[in-house]
C-alpha positions as CSV (number, residue, x, y, z in Angstrom):
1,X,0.0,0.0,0.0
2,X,1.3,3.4,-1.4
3,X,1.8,5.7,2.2
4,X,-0.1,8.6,1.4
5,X,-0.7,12.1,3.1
6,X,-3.4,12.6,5.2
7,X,-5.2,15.3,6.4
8,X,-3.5,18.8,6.9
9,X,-0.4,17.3,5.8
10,X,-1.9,16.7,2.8
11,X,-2.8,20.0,2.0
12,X,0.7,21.8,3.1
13,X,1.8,19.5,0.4
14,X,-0.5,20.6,-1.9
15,X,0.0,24.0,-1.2
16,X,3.5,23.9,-1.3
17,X,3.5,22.3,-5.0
18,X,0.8,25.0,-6.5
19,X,2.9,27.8,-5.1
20,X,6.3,25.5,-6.7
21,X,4.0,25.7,-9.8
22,X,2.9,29.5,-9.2
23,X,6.7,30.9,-9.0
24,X,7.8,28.9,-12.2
25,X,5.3,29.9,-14.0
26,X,6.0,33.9,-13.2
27,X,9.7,33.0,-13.8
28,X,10.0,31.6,-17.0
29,X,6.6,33.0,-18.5
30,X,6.6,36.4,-19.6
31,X,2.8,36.2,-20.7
32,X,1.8,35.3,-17.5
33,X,4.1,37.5,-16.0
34,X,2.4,40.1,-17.1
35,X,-1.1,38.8,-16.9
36,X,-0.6,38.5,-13.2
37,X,0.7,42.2,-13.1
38,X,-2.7,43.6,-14.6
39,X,-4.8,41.4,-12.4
40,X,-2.5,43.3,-9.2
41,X,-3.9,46.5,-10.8
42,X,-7.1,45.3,-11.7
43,X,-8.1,44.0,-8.6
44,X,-8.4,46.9,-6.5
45,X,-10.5,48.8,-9.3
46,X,-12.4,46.5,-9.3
47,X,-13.4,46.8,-5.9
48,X,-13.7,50.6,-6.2
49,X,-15.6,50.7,-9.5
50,X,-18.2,47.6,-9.0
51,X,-21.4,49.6,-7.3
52,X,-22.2,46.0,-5.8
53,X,-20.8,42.9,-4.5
54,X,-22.5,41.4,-7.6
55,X,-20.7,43.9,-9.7
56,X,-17.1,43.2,-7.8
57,X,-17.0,39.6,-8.3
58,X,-18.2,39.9,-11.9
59,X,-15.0,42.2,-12.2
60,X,-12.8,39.7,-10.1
61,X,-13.8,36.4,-11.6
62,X,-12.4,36.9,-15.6
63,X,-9.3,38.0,-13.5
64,X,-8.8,34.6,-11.7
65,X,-9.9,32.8,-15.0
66,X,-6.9,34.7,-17.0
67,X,-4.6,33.2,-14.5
68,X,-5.7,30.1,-14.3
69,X,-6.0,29.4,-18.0
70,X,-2.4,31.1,-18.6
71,X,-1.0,28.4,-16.3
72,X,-3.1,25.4,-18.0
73,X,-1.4,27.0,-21.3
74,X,1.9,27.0,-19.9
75,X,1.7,23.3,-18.6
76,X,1.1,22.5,-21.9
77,X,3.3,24.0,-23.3
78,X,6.0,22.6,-21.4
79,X,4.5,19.1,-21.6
80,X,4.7,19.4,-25.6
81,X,8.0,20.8,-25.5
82,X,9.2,17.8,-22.6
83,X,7.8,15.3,-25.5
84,X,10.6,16.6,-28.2
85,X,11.5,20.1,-30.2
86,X,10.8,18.3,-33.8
87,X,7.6,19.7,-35.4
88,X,5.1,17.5,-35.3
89,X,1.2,18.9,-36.4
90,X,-0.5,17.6,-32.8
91,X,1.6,19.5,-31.0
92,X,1.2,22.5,-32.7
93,X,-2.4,22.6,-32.8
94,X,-2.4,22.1,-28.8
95,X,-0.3,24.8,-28.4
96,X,-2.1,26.8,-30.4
97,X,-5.5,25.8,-28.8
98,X,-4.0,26.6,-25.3
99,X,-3.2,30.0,-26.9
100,X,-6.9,30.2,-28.1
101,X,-7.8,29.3,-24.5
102,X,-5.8,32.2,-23.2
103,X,-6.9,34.3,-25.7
104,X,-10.7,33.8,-25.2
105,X,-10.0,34.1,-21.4
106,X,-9.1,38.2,-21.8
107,X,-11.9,38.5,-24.3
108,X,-13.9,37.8,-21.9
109,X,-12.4,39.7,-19.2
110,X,-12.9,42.7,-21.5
111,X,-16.0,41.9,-22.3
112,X,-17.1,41.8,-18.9
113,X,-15.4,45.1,-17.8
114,X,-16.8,46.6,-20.4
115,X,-20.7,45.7,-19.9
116,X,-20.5,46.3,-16.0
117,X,-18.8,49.4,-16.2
118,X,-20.5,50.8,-19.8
């Protein structure tokens, strides 16, 4: 039987792994990089511009989902690039769609700015 964490332990561990992810992602991606620099902006106006709490976390959630969905790209981006550096037409397209992902991601974060605060 595997010996598994438990418990708290279990989620130090867990922790300590996303925030492992988190920092290597800021350091050797310069999109995300500078995604999570916006969001440190955009976070407190969106707390001073949303009128309600309705408002606020319709202004705070495309934030998190730019984040998020820059990470997923990365992670598989470095999976592709793990696999081999020849071209090969799979991996292009999932980097590509992982771009699309991102890409669709800060549409909609404009998107949303713009109807809640228009």
């Amino acid at each position: 039987m595997k010996n598994e964490r438990t418990g708290l332990s279990r989620i130090i561990n867990a922790f300590s792994f996303s925030m492992k992810g988190l920092k290597f992602c800021y350091q050797s991606e310069a999109a995300f990089k500078q995604e999570l620099w916006l969001s440190i902006v955009l976070m407190p106006l969106a707390f001073l511009l949303g009128e309600s709490s309705v408002d606020k976390v319709l202004l705070i959630v495309p934030i998190f989902l730019v984040l998020i969905v820059e990470v997923l790209n990365s992670a598989i981006e470095s999976v592709v690039d793990r696999i081999g550096n020849e071209y090969h037409v799979l991996s292009g397209a999932a980097k590509d769609m992982g771009s699309a992902a991102v890409w669709l991601s800060l549409t909609l974060l404009v998107i949303s700015w713009l109807i809640i605060l228009i």
